[in-house]
C-alpha positions as a printed NumPy array, in Angstrom:
array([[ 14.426, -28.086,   5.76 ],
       [ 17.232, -26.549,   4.43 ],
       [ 18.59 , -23.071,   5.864],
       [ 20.945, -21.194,   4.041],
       [ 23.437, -19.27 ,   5.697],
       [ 23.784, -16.623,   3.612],
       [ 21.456, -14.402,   1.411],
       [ 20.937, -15.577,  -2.206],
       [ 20.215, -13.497,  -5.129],
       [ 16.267, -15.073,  -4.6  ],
       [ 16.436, -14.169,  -1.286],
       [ 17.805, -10.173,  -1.496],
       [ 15.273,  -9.494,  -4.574],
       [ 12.345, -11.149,  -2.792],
       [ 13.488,  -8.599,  -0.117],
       [ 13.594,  -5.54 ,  -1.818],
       [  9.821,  -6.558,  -3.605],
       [  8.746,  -6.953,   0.208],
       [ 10.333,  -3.36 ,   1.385],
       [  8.709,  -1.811,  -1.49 ],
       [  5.148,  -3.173,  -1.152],
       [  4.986,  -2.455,   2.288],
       [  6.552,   1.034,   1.48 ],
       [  3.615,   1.392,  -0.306],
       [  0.97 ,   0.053,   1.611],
       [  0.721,   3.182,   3.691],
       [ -0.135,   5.018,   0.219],
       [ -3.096,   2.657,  -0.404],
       [ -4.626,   3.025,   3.193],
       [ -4.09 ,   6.828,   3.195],
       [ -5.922,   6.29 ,  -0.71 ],
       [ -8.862,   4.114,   0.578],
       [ -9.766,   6.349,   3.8  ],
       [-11.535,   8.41 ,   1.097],
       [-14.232,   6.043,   0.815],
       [-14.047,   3.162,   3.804],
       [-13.638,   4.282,   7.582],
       [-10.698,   3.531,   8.704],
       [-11.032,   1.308,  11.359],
       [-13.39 ,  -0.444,   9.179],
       [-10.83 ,  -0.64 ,   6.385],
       [ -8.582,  -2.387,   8.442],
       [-11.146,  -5.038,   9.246],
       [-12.358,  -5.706,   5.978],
       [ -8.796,  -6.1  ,   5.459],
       [ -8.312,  -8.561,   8.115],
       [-11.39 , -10.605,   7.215],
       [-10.042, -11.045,   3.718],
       [ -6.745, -11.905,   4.8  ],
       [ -7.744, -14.144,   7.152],
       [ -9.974, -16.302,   4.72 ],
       [ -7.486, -16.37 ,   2.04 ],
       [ -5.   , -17.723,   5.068],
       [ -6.772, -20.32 ,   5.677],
       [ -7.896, -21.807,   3.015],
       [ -4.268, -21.888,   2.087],
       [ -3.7  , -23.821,   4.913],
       [ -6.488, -26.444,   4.687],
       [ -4.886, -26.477,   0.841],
       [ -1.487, -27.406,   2.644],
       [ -3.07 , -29.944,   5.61 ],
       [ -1.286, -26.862,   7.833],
       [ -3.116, -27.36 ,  10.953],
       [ -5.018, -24.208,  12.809],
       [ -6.778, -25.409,  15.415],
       [ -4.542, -28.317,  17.551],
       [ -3.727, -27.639,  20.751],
       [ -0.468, -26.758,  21.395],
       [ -0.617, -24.403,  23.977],
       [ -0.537, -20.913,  22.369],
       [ -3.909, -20.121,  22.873],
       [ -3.268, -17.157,  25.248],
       [ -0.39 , -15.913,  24.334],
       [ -1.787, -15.901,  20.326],
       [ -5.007, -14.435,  21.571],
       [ -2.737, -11.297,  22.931],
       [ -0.646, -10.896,  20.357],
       [ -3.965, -11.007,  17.909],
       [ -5.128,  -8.274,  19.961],
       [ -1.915,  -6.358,  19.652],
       [ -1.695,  -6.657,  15.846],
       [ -5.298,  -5.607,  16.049],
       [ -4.566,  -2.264,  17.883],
       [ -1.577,  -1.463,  15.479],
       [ -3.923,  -1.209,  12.314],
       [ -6.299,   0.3  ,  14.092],
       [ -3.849,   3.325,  15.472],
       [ -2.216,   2.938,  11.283],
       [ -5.653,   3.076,   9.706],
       [ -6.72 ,   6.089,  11.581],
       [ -3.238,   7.586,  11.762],
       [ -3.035,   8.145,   8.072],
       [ -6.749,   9.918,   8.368],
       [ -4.451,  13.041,  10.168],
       [ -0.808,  12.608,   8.855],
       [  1.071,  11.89 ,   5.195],
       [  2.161,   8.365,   4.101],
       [  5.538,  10.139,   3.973],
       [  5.873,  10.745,   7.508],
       [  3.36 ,   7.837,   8.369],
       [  6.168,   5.099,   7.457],
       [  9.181,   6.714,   9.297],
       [  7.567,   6.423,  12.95 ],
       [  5.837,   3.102,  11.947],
       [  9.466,   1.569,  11.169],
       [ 10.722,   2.423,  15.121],
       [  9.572,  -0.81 ,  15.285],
       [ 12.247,  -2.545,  15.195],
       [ 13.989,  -0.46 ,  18.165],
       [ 11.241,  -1.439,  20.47 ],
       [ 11.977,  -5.342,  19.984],
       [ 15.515,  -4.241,  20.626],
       [ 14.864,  -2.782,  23.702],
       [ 12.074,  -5.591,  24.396],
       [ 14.315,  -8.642,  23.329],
       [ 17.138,  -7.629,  25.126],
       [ 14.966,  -7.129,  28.555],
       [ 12.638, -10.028,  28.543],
       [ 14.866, -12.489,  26.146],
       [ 18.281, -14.461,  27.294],
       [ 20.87 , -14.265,  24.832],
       [ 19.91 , -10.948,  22.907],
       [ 21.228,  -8.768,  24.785],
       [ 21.807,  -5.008,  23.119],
       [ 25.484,  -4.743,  22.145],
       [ 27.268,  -0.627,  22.419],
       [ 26.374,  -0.801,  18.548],
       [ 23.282,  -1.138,  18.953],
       [ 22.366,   1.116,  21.412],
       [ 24.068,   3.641,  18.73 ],
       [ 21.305,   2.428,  16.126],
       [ 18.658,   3.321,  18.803],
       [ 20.105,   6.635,  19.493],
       [ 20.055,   7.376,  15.635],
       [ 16.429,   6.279,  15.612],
       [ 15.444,   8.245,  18.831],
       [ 16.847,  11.537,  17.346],
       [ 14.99 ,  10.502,  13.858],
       [ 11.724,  11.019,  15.239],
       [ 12.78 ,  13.781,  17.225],
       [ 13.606,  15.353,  13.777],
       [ 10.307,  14.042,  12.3  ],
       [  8.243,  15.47 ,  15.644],
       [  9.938,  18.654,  14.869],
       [  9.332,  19.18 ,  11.714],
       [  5.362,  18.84 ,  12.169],
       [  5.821,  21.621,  14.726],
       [  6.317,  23.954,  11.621],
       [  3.481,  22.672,   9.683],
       [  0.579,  24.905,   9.603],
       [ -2.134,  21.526,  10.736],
       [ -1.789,  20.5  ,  14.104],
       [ -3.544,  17.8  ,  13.427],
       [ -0.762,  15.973,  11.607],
       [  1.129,  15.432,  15.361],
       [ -2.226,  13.445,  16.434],
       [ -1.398,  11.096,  13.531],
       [  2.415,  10.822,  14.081],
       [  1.47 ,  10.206,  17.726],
       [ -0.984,   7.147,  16.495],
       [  1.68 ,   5.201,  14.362],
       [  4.223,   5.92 ,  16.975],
       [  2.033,   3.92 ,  19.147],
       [  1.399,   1.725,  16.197],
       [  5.103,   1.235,  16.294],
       [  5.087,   0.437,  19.488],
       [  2.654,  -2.21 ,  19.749],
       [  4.113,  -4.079,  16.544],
       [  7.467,  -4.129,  18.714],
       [  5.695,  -5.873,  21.625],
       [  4.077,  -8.331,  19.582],
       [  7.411,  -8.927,  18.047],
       [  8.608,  -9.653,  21.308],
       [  5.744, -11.581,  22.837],
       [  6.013, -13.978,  19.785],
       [  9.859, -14.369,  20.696],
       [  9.656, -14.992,  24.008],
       [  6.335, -17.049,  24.454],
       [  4.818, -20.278,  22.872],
       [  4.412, -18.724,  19.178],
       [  7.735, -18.956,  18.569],
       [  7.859, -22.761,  18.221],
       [  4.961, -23.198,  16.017],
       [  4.434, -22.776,  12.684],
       [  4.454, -19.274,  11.434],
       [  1.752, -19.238,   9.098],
       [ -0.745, -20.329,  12.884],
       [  0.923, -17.361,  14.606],
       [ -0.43 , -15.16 ,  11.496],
       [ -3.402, -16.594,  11.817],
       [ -3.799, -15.864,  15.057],
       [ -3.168, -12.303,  14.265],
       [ -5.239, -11.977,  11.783],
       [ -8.481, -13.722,  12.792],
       [ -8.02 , -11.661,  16.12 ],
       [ -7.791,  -8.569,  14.437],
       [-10.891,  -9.756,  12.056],
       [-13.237,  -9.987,  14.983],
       [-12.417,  -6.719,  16.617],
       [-11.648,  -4.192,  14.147],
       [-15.44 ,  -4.28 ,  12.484],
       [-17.492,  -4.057,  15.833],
       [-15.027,  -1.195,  17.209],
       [-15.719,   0.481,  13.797],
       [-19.194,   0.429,  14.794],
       [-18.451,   1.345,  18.512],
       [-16.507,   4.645,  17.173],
       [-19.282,   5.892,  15.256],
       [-17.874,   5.191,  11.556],
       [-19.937,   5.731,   8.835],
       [-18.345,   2.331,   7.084],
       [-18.16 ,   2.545,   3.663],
       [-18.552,   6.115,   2.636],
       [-17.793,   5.801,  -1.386],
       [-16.363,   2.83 ,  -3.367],
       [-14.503,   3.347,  -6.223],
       [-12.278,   1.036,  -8.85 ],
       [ -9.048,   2.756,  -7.057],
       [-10.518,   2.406,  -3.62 ],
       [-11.024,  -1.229,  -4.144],
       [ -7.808,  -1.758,  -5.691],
       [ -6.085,  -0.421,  -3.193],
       [ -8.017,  -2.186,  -0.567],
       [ -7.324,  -5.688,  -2.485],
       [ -4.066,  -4.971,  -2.355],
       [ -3.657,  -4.481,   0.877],
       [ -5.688,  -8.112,   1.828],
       [ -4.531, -10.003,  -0.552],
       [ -0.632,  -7.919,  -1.825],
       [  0.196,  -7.114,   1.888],
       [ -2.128,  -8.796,   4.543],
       [ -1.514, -12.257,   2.693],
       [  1.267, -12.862,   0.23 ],
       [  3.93 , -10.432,   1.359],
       [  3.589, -11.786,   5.042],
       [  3.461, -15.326,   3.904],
       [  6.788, -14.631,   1.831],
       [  8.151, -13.02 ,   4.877],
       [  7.775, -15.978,   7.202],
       [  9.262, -18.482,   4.327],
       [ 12.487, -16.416,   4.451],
       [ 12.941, -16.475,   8.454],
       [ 12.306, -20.041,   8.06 ],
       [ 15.559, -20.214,   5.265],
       [ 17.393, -17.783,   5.546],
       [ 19.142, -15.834,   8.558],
       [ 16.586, -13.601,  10.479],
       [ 19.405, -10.839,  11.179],
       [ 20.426, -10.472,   7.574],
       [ 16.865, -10.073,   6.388],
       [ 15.926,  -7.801,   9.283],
       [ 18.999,  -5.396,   7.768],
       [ 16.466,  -4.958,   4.498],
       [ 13.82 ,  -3.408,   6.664],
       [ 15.601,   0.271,   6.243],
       [ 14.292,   0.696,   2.337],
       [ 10.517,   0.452,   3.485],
       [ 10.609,   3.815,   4.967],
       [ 12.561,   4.894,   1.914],
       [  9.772,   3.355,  -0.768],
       [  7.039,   4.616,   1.871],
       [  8.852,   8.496,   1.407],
       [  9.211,   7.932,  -2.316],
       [  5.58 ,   6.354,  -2.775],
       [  4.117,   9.566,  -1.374],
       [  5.936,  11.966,  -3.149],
       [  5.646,  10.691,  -6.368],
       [  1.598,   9.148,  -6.19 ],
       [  0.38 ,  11.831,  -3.697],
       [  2.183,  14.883,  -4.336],
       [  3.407,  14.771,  -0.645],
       [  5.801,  17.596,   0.493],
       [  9.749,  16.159,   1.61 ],
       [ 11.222,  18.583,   3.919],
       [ 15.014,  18.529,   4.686],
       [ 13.88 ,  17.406,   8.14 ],
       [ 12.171,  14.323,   7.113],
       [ 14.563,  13.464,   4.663],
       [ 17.16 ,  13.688,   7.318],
       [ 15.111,  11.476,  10.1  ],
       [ 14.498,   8.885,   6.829],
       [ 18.787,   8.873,   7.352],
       [ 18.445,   8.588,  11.241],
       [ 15.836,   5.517,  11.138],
       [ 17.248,   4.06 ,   8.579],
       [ 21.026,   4.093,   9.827],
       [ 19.597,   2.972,  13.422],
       [ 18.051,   0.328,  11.822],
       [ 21.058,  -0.671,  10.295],
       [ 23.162,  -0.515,  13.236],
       [ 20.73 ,  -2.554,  15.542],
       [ 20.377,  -5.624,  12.942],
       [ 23.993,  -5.684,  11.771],
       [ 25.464,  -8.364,  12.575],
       [ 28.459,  -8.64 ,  15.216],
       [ 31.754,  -9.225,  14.047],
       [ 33.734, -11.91 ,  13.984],
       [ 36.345, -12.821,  16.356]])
């Protein structure tokens, strides 16, 4: 296989479709949780995805099931992925896409912190402790600025994709510093996704959710979109630039999702942008920056 050191033109579009669609997959949850459950959502989303996966790998003669010894450590990072959609899917019940996609992207500051703990080599340069700063007081300014909102209950949905955040950092970092990370992508997704396809529907049930309250054409769309846009092609694209192109310089990209996720719900659901999100949108973003940047030359 052929890896390209630097980013092509292919390869920095590709990007920018990626940053965008998942800029504006918070938009079509936050649409669809007016006729699925949430939780449910997520799972129908998962079992979709998870089909579509592997048929695409039986297609391919990718093999799922060998044993290779990531069994356990693919099992917990399944349930991991499977918490984060839960926590995004119901998040986005209380809070706006808007603010939804600025503490979702901290992300990448926990597998700073994670990586440079638990793997050798990547350790956090003065730099980059600067980006996490810059991200740190980015939610501060996001946290504060749903202290002056009139509903409270918009803090209860920040709180949830923080913790969203969170756990997508730690499976970040478990899939760097286990097993996963020397087997094929598209298996480590799979383990994600299957995982997440046999929990989300029976804790949808276990929470009381009603299911599917109302299905209409833009409900489905966006659902669809999500399974097979987000869930399936966009992460499949994702892995088949790590595998050609430089990890760091991709990672870099990451910044414009929060940006398309602010734009997306301004302009499709009249969302309100306050100064102070629009200035922790700068914070994240330039943290983000920082930490993925890479060093300089000597």
């Amino acid at each position: 296989m052929h890896r390209r050191a630097h980013l092509d033109t292919l390869a920095i579009l590709t990007m920018v479709v990626l940053c965008a669609s998942w800029g504006l997959q918070q938009v079509a949850i936050k649409v669809a949780n007016e006729g699925i459950s949430p939780v449910f959502q997520a799972g129908i989303r998962s079992v979709a995805a998870t089909a579509l996966l592997w048929a695409w790998c039986m297609l391919r003669g990718a093999p799922l099931f060998n044993r290779d010894g990531s069994l356990v450590p693919g099992i917990a990072a399944g349930l991991l992925f499977a918490g984060e959609f839960c926590l995004i899917f119901w998040g986005l019940s209380y809070t706006t896409a808007s603010r939804a996609v600025i503490f979702l992207y901290t992300a990448p500051f926990v597998v700073a912190a994670g990586v440079h703990v638990l793997v050798p080599g990547e350790k956090l340069s003065r730099v980059q402790v600067v980006g996490l700063v810059c991200a740190f007081l980015g939610v501060v300014a996001a946290f504060g600025d749903g202290l002056r909102l009139a509903d409270r209950h918009m803090l209860v949905g920040d709180a949830m994709l923080l913790g969203a955040a969170v756990l997508w950092g730690a499976t970040t970092v478990l899939i760097k510093a286990s097993r996963l990370a020397t087997i094929p992508a598209s298996k480590t997704l799979f383990y994600q996704l299957a995982a997440s396809a046999l929990v989300l529907p029976p804790l949808s049930w276990a929470l009381g959710e009603p299911g599917v309250v109302e299905i209409t054409p833009l409900v489905a769309v966006s659902v669809a979109y999500q399974a097979v846009g987000v869930a399936f092609i966009s992460y499949l694209a994702w892995f088949w630039l790590i595998a050609h192109y430089p990890a760091s310089r991709l990672s870099s990209f990451s910044f414009l999702t929060p940006l398309f996720g602010m734009l997306a719900g301004w302009l499709l659901l009249d969302e309100q942008v306050t100064w102070a999100l629009a200035l922790a949108l700068v914070l994240v973003g330039l943290g983000i920056y920082l930490v993925n940047r890479a060093p300089p030359r000597r």
